[in-house]
PALUM-70783 format. One record per residue: residue in one letter; x, y, z of N, C-alpha, C in turn. Coordinates in steps of 0.2 Angstrom, whole numbers, padded with zeros to 4 digits, always signed. Layout:
// PALUM-70783
AXYZXYZXYZ
...
// end
This chain:
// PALUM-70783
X+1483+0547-0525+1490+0549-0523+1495+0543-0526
X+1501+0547-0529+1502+0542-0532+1510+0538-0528
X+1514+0533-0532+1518+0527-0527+1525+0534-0525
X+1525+0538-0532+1532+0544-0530+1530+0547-0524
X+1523+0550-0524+1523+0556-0519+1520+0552-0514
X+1520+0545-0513+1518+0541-0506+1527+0542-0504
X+1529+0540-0506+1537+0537-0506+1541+0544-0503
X+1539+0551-0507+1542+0557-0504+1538+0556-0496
X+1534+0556-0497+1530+0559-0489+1533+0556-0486
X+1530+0546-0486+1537+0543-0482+1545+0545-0479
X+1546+0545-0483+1553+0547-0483+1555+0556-0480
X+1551+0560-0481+1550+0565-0475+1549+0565-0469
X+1542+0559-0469+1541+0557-0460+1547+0556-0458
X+1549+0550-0461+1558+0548-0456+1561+0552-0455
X+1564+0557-0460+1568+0563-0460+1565+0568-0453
X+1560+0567-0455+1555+0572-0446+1557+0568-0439
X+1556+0562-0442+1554+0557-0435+1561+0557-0433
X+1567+0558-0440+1575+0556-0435+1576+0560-0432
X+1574+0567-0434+1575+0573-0433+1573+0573-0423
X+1567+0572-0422+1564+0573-0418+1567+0568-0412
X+1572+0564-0414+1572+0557-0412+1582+0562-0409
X+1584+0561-0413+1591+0567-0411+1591+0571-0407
X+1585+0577-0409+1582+0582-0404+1583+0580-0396
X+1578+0571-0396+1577+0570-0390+1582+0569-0386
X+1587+0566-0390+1593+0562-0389+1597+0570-0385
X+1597+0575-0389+1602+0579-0387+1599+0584-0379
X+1592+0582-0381+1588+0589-0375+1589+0583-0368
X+1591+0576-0369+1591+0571-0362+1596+0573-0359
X+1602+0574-0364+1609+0574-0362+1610+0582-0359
X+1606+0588-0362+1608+0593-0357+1605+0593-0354
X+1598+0590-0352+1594+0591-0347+1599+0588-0340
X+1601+0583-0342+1607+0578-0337+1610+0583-0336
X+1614+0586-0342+1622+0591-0340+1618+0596-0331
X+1614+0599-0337+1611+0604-0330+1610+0601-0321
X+1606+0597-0321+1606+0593-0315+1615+0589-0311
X+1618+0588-0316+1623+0585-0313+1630+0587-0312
X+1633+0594-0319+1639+0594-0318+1640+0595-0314
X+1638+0599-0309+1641+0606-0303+1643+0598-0298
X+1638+0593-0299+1638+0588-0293+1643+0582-0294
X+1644+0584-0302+1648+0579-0304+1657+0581-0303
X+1657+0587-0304+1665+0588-0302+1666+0590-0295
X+1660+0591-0291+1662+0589-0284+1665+0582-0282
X+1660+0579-0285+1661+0570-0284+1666+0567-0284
X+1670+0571-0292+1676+0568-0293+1682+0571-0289
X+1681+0576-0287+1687+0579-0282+1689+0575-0275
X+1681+0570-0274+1682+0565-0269+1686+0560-0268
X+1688+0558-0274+1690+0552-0277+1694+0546-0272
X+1694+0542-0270+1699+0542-0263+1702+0532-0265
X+1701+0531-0269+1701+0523-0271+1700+0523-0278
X+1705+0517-0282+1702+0515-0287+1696+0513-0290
X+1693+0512-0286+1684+0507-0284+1683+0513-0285
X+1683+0515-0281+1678+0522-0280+1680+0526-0287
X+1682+0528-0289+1684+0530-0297+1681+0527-0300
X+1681+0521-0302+1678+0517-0306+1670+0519-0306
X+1668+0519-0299+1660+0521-0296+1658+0527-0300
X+1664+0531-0297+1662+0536-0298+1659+0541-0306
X+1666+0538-0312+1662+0537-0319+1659+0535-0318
X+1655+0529-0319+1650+0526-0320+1642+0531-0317
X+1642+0534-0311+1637+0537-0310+1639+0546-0313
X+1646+0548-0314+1642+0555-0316+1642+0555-0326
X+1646+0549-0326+1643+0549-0335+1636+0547-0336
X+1632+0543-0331+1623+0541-0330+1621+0550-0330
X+1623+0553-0326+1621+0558-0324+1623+0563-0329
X+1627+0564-0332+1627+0570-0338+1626+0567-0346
X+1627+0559-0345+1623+0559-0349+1630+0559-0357
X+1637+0559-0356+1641+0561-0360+1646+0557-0358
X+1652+0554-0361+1660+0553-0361+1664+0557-0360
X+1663+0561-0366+1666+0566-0368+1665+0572-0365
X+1661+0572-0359+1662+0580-0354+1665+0577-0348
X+1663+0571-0348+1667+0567-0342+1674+0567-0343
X+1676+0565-0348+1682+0564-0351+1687+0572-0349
X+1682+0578-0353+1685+0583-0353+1684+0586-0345
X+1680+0584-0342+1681+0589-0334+1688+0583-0331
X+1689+0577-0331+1696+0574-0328+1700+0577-0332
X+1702+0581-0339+1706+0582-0342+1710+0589-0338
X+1702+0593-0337+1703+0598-0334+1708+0598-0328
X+1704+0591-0323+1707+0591-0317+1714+0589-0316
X+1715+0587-0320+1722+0584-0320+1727+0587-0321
X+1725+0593-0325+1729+0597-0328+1731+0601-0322
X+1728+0604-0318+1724+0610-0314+1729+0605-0306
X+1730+0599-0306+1735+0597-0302+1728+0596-0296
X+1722+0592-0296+1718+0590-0293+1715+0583-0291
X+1717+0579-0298+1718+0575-0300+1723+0570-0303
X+1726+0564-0301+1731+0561-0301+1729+0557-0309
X+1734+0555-0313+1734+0550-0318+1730+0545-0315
X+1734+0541-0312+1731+0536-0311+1723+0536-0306
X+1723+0541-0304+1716+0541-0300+1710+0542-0307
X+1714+0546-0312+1709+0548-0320+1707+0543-0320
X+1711+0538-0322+1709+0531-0327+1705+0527-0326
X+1703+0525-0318+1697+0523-0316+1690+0524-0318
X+1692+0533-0318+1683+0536-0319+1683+0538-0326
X+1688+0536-0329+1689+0534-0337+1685+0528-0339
X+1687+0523-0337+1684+0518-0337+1675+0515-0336
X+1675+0519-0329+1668+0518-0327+1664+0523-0331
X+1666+0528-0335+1664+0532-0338+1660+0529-0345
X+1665+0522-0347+1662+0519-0354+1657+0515-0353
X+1656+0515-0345+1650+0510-0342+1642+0513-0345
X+1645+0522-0340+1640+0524-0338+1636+0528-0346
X+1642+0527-0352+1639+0533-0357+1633+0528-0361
X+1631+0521-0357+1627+0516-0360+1620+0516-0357
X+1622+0521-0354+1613+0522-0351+1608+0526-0354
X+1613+0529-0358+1606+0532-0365+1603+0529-0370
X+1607+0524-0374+1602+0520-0377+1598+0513-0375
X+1600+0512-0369+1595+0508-0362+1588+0512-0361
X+1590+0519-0360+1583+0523-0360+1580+0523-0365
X+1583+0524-0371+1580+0525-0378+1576+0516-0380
X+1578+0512-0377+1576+0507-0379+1568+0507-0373
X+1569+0510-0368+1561+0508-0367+1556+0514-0370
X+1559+0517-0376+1552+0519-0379+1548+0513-0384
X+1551+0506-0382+1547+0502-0386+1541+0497-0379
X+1543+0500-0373+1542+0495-0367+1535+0492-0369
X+1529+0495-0375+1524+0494-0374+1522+0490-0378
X+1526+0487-0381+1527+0484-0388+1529+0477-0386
X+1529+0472-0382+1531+0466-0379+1538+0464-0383
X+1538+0461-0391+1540+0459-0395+1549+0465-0397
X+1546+0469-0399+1547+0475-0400+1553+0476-0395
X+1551+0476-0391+1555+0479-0385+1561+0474-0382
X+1559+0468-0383+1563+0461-0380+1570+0463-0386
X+1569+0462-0394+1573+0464-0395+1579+0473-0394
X+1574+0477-0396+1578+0483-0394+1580+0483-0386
X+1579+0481-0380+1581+0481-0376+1587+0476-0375
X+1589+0469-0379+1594+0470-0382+1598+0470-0383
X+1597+0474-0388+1603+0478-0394+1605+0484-0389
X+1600+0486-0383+1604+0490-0382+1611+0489-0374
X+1607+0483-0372+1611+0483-0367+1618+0478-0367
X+1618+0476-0374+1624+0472-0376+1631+0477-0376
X+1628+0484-0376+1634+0489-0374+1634+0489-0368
X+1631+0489-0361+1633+0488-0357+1636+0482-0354
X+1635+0476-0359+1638+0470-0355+1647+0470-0358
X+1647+0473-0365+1654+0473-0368+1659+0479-0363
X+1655+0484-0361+1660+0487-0356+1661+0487-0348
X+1655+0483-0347+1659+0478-0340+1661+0471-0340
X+1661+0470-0344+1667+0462-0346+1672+0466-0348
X+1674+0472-0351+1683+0475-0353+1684+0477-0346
X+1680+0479-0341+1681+0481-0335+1684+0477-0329
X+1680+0473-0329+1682+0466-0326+1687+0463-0327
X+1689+0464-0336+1695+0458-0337+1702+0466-0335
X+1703+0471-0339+1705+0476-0337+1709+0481-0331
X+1702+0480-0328+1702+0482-0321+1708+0482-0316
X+1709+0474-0314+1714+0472-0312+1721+0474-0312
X+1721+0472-0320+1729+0476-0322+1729+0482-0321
X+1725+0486-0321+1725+0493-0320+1729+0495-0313
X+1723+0493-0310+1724+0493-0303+1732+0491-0297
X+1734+0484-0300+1740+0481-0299+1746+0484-0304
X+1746+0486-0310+1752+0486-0314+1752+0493-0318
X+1745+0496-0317+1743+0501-0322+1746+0503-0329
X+1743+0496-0332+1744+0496-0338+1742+0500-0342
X+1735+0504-0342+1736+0510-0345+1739+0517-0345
X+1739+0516-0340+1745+0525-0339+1749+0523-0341
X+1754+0516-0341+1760+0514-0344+1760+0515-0352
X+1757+0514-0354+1755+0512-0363+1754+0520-0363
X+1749+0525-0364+1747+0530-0360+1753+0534-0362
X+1754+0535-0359+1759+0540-0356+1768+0539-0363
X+1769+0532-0365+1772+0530-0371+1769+0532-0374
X+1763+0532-0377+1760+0535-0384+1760+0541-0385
X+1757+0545-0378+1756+0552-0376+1764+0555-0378
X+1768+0551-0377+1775+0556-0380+1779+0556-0385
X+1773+0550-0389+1774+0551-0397+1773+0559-0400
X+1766+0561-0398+1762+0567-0402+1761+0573-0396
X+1767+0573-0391+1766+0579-0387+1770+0585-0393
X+1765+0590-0390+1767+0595-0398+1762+0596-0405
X+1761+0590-0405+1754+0589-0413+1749+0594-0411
X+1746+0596-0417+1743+0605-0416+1736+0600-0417
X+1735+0595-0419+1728+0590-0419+1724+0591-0426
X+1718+0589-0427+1713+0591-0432+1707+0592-0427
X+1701+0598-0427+1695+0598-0425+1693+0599-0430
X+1683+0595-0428+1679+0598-0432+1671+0599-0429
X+1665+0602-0431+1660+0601-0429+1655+0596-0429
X+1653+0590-0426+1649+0588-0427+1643+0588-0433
X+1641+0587-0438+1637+0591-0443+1629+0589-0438
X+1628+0585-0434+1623+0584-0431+1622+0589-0426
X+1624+0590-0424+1623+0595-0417+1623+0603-0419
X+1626+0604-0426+1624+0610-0431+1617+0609-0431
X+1615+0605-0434+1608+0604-0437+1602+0603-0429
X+1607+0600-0424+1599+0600-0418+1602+0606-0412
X+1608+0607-0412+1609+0610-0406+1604+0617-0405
X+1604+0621-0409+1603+0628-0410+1592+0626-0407
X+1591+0621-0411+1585+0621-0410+1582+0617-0401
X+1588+0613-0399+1588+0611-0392+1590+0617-0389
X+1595+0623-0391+1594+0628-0386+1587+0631-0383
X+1584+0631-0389+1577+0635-0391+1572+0632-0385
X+1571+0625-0386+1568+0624-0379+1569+0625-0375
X+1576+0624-0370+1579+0625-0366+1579+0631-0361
X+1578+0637-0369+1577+0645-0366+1570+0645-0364
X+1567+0642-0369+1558+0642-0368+1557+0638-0362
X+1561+0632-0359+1558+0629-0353+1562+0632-0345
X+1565+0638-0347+1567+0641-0343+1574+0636-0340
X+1578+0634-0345+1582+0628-0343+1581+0625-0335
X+1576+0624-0335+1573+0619-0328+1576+0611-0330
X+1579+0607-0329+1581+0600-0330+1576+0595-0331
X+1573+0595-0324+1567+0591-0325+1561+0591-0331
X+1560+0598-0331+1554+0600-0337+1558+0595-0342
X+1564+0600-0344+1568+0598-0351+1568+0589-0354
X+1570+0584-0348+1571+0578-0348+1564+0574-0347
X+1558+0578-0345+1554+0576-0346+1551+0577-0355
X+1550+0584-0354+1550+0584-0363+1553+0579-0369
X+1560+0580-0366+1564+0575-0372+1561+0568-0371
X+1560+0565-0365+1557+0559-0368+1551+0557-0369
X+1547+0561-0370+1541+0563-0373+1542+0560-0381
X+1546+0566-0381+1548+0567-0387+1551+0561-0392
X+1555+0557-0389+1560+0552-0389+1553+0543-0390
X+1549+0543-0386+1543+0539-0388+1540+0541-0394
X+1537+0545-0395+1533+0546-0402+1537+0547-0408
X+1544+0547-0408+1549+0545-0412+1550+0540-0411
X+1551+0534-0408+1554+0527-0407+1547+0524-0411
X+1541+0528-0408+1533+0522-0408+1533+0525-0417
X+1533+0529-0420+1533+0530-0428+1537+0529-0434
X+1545+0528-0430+1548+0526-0435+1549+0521-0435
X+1546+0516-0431+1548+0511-0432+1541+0508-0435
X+1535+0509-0436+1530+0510-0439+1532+0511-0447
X+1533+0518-0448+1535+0519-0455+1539+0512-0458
X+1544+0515-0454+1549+0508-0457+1548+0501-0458
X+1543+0498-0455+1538+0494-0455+1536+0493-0462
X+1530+0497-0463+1526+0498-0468+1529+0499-0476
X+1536+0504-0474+1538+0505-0480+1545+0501-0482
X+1549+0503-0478+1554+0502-0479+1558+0495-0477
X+1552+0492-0475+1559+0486-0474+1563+0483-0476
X+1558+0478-0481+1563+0472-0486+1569+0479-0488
X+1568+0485-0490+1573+0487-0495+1579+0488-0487
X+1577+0492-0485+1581+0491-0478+1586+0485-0477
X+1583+0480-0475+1585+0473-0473+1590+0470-0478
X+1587+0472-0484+1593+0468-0489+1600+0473-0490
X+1597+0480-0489+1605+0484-0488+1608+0482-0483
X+1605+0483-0477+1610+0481-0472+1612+0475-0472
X+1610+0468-0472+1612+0463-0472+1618+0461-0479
X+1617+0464-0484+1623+0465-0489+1627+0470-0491
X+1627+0473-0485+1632+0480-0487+1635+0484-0481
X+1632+0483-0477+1633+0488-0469+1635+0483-0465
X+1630+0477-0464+1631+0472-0460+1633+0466-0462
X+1637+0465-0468+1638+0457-0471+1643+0455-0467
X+1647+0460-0465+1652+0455-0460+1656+0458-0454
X+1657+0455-0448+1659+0459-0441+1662+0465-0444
X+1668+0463-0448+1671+0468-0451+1670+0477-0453
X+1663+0476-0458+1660+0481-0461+1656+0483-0456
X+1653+0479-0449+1649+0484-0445+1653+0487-0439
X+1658+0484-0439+1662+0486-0434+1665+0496-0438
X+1667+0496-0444+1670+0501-0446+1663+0504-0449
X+1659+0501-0449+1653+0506-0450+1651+0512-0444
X+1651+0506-0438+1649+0511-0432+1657+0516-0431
X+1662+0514-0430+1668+0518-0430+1670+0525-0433
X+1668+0526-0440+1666+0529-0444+1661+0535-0442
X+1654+0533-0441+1649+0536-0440+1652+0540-0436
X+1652+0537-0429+1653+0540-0421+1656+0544-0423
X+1663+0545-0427+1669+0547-0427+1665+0556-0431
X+1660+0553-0437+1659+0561-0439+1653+0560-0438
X+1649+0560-0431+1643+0562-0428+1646+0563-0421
X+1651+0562-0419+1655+0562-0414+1653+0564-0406
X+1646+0558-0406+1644+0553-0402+1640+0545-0401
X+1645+0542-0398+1641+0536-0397+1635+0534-0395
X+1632+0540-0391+1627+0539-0389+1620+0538-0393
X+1624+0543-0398+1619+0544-0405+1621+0535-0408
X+1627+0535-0412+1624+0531-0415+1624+0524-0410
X+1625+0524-0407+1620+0517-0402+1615+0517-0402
X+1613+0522-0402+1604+0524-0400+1602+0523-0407
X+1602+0523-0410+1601+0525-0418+1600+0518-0419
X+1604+0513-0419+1603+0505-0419+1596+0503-0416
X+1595+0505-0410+1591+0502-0404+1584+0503-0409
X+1580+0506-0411+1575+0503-0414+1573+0500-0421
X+1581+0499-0425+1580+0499-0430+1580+0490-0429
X+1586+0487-0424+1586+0482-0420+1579+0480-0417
X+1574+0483-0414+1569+0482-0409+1562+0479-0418
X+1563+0484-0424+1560+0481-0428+1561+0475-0431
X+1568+0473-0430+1570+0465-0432+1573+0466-0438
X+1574+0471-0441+1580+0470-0448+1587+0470-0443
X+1590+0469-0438+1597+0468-0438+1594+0462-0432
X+1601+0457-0434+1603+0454-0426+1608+0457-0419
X+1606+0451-0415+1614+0453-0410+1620+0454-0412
X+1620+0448-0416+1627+0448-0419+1631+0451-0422
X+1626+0456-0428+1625+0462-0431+1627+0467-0427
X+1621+0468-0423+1623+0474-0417+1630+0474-0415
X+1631+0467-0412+1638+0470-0406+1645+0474-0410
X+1646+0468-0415+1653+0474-0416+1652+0482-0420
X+1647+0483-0422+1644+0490-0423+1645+0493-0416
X+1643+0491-0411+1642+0495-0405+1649+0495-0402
X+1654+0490-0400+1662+0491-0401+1663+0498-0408
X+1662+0495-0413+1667+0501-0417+1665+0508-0414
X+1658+0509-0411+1655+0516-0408+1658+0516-0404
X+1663+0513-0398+1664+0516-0393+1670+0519-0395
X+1675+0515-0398+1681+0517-0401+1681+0524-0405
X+1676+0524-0409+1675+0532-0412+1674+0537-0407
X+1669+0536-0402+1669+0540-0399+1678+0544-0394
X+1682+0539-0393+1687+0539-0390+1691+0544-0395
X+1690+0541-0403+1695+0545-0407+1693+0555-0408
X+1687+0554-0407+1683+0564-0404+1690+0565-0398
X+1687+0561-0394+1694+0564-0388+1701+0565-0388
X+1702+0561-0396+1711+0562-0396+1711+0568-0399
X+1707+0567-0404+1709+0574-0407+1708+0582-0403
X+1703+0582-0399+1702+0587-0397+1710+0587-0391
X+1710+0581-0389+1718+0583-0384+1723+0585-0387
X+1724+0582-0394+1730+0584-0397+1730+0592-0398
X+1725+0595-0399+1724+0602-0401+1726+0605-0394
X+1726+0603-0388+1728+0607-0382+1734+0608-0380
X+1738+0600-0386+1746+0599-0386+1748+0598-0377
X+1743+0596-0372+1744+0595-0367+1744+0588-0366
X+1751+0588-0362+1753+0578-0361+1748+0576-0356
X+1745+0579-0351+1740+0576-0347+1732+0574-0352
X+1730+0579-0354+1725+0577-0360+1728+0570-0364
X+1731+0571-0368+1733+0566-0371+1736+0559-0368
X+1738+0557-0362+1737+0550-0358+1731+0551-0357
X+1724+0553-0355+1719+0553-0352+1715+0548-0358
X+1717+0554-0365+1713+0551-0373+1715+0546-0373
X+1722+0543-0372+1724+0536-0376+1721+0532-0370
X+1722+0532-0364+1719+0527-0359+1711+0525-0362
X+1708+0531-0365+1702+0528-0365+1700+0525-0371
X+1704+0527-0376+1706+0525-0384+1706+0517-0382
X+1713+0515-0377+1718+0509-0378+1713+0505-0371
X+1709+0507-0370+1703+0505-0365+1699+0501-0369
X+1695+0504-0374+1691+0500-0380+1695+0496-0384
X+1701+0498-0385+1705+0494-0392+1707+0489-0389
X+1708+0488-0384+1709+0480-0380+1703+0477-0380
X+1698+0480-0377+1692+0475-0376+1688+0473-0384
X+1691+0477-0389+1687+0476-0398+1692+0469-0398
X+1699+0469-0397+1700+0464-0397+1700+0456-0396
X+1699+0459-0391+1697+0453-0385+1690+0449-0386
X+1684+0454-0388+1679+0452-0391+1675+0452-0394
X+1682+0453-0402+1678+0452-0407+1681+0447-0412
X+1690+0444-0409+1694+0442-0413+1694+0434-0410
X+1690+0434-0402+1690+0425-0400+1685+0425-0401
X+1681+0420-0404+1674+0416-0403+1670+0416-0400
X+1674+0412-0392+1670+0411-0388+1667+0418-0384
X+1674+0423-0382+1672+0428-0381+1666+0434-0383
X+1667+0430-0389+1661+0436-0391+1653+0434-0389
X+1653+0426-0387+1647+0425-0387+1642+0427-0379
X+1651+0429-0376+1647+0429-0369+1642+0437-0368
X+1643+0443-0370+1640+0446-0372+1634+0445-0374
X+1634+0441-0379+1628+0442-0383+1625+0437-0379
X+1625+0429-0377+1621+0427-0373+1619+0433-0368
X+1623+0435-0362+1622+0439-0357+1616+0444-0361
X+1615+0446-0366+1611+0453-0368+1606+0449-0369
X+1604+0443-0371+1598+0438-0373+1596+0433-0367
X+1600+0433-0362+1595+0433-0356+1591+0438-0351
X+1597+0442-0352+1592+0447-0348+1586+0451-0354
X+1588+0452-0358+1579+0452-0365+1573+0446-0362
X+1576+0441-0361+1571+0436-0360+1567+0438-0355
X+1570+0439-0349+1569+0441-0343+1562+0447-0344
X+1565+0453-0345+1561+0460-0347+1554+0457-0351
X+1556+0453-0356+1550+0450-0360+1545+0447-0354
X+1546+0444-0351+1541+0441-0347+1539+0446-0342
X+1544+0450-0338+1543+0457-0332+1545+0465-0336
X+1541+0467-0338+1544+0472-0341+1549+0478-0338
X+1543+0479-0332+1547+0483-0326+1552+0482-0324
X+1556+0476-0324+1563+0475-0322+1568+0479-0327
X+1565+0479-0333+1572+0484-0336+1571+0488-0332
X+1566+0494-0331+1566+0501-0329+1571+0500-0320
X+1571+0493-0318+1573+0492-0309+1580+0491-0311
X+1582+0488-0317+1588+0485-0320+1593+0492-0321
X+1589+0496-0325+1591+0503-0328+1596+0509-0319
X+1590+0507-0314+1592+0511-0312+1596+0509-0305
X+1596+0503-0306+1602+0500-0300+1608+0500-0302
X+1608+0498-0310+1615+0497-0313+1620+0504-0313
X+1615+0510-0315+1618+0516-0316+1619+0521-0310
X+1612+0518-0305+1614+0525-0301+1614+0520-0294
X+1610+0516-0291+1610+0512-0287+1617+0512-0285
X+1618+0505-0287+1626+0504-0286+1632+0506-0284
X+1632+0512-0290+1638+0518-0290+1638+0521-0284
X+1630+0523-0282+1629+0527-0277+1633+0524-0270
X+1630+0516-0269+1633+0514-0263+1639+0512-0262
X+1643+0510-0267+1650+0509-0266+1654+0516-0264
X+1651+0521-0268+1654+0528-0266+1655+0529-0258
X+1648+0527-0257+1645+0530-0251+1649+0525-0246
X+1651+0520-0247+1652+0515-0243+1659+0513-0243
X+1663+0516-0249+1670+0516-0249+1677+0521-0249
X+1670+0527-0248+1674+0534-0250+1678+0536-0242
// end
């Protein structure tokens, strides 16, 4: 066999393995939808405190698995006169917590790999320390001055009326049709499904990163490090880009996380790709709001838009700020490297634990 038709195979496997690796990513996210919408806009009708908002994103974006449906059932509520603006913007916010427990999962398809995993467990969880450090700093004002509805609600009055732009995903053309396919075939049972996907989602993470290994990396390593990732800049508007026409973060975060766990990228690398992803994913939600030309939709978008865009600023343009993230994501790697178990205890107190009890204990 010769070096071309080694080189096609290769480069098939990957096209399979990403293939498979998307598939997973999207059968996780409705296996969740299934299990939790019905419970999630119950939850949010509860809403009875800021906190509890805040909580409350945070567990039912764990639980579906999405921003952007979270985003669109408050857009619904608000509109329908059930939910208040400023009660939205809480579970707006907790909601940028919660859409970071997908590539947290995806990083333990390396958990067996010691090495491997310390970094990809990194890279993944540097999106969850970036949006609880904006929550943290932001919160407050929210809470006391409601800075977002205020901004919000100005912007929203610039473009009430805008007829908007949509478009398709070209990703979920390509996997959605064949995620139905299962879904019919497993009798949309949640559990079956979320268990299949990350089935599915390990023997993708354990291969391509294998492949990539063996074939691709020097070539790999020196595009990114000189063209994708040469500077915050180009990986920030890398990720932003992407999200925006694949039109989810949780893909391309996920997408990072074992490319990262091989060691062709840093933290440093990572973080502001992962900022630019979250802000992409926010701009999916203005447009889809402009198209309803509805001013309740459109303060909901920009809150969550002007949510990321303060915190890109905050910790990508100070120094010091930027480091506190990325220490935070390289302690807690440290940690997991020696007790592996503790991500999966990490995983599940952060996202469903806590949210649970503050609900429970503040509603």
């Amino acid at each position: 066999m010769n070096k071309n038709t080694q080189a096609i195979i290769k480069t098939l496997q990957i096209l399979g393995l990403l293939y498979l690796f998307l598939l997973s990513i999207e059968l996780i996210g409705d296996g969740f939808k299934l299990f939790g919408k019905d419970f999630a806009e119950a939850l949010m009708e509860t809403t009875a405190s800021p906190i509890v908002g805040l909580f409350i994103g945070i567990l039912v974006t764990s639980l579906v698995q999405s921003s952007s449906t979270v985003t669109s059932i408050v857009v619904g509520m608000v509109a329908a006169g059930t939910l208040t603006i400023s009660g939205a913007i809480p579970i707006v916010m907790g909601s940028n917590i919660g859409t970071s427990v997908t590539n947290t999962i995806v990083s333990l398809g390396s958990v067996t790999r010691r090495n491997e995993f310390q970094k990809a467990f990194s890279a993944a969880v540097i999106h969850d320390y970036f949006n609880i450090l904006t929550v943290l700093i932001l919160f407050p004002f929210q809470i006391s001055f409601n800075v977002l509805g205020f901004l919000s609600k100005n912007l929203a009055s610039l473009f009430v009326g805008s007829s908007g732009v949509s478009f398709k995903s070209p990703l979920k053309v390509i996997v959605a049709p064949v995620a139905s396919w299962f879904e019919e075939l497993l009798n949309k049972n949640p559990i079956v499904i979320v268990i299949i996907a990350l089935v599915f989602l390990f023997v993708a993470l354990r291969f391509i990163v294998k492949v990539l290994k063996s074939v691709f990396l020097n070539k790999a390593e020196n595009f990114f490090d000189k063209v994708i990732f040469k500077s915050t800049f180009t990986a920030f508007l890398f990720g932003l880009v992407l999200t925006v026409l694949v039109q989810s973060s949780s893909i391309t975060t996920s997408l990072i996380v074992p490319i990262a766990g091989s060691g062709i990228l840093t933290l440093y690398q990572v973080f502001p790709y992962t900022v630019g992803a979250n802000i992409g994913t926010t701009i999916t939600a203005l447009l889809a709001s402009l198209v309803t030309g509805k001013t309740e939709a459109l303060i909901v978008a920009f809150a969550h838009f002007l949510f990321n865009v303060i915190g890109a600023v905050l910790f990508l343009s100070i120094p010091f700020m930027r480091k506190i993230p990325i220490w935070g994501a390289k302690k807690i790697s440290e940690v997991v490297y020696k007790n592996r178990y503790i991500s999966i205890i990490y995983l599940i107190i952060l996202f469903y634990v806590i949210p649970l009890l503050v609900i429970f204990l503040f509603s």
